[in-house]
C-alpha positions, 0 to 999 in steps of 0.5 A, spaced: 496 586 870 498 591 876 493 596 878 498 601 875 497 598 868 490 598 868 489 605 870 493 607 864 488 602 860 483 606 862 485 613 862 487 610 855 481 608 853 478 614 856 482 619 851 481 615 846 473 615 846 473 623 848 477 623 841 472 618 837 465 621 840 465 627 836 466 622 830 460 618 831 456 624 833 456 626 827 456 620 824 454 621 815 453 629 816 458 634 815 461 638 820 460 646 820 465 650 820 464 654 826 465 662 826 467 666 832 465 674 830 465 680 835 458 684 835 460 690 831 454 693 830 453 698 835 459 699 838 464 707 836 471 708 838 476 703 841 472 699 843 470 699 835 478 698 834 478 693 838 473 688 837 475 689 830 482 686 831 480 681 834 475 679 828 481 680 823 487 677 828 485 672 833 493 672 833 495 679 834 489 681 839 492 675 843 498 679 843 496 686 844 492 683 849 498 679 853 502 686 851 496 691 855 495 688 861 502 688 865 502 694 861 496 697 865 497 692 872 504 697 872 500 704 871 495 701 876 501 700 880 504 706 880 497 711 881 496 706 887 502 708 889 502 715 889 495 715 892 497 712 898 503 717 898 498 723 898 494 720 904 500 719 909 501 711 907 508 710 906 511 703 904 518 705 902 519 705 909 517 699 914 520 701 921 514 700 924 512 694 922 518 691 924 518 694 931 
């Protein structure tokens, strides 16, 4: 058998035991459900909203999740930018850096 063969077998093998092993842990038992819940007790306003919707929807919490953050990188982005302007940096323009 070539070398390649074998490493197949092998990382094969290794797939299936990782598979096979949560079976066998638990052998005659019956696995519990497992509930992942967000603390909601002292929390008000957005951060209230948000943790709300991620109990309610893990589907659309990831949503507006993937929807936000390039949303606030461009605003964080552009108030960058204008700051730099404010103080005297100018990145429209790189006459200087190419001389």
């Amino acid at each position: 058998m070539s070398r390649l063969r074998k490493c197949w077998t092998w990382i094969a093998g290794c797939a299936l035991m990782v598979a096979a092993m949560p079976s066998l842990a638990l052998a005659a038992k019956k696995s519990a459900d497992v509930v992942i819940v967000a603390d909601t007790r002292k929390l008000d306003g957005i951060l209230y909203w948000w943790a709300e919707m991620y109990n309610e929807s893990h589907f659309f919490f990831a949503i507006l999740t993937m929807i936000i953050i390039p949303v606030v990188g461009v605003i964080f982005g552009w108030l960058a930018d204008l700051v730099m302007s404010h103080i005297g940096i100018d990145l429209k323009h790189r006459d200087l850096a190419e001389k």
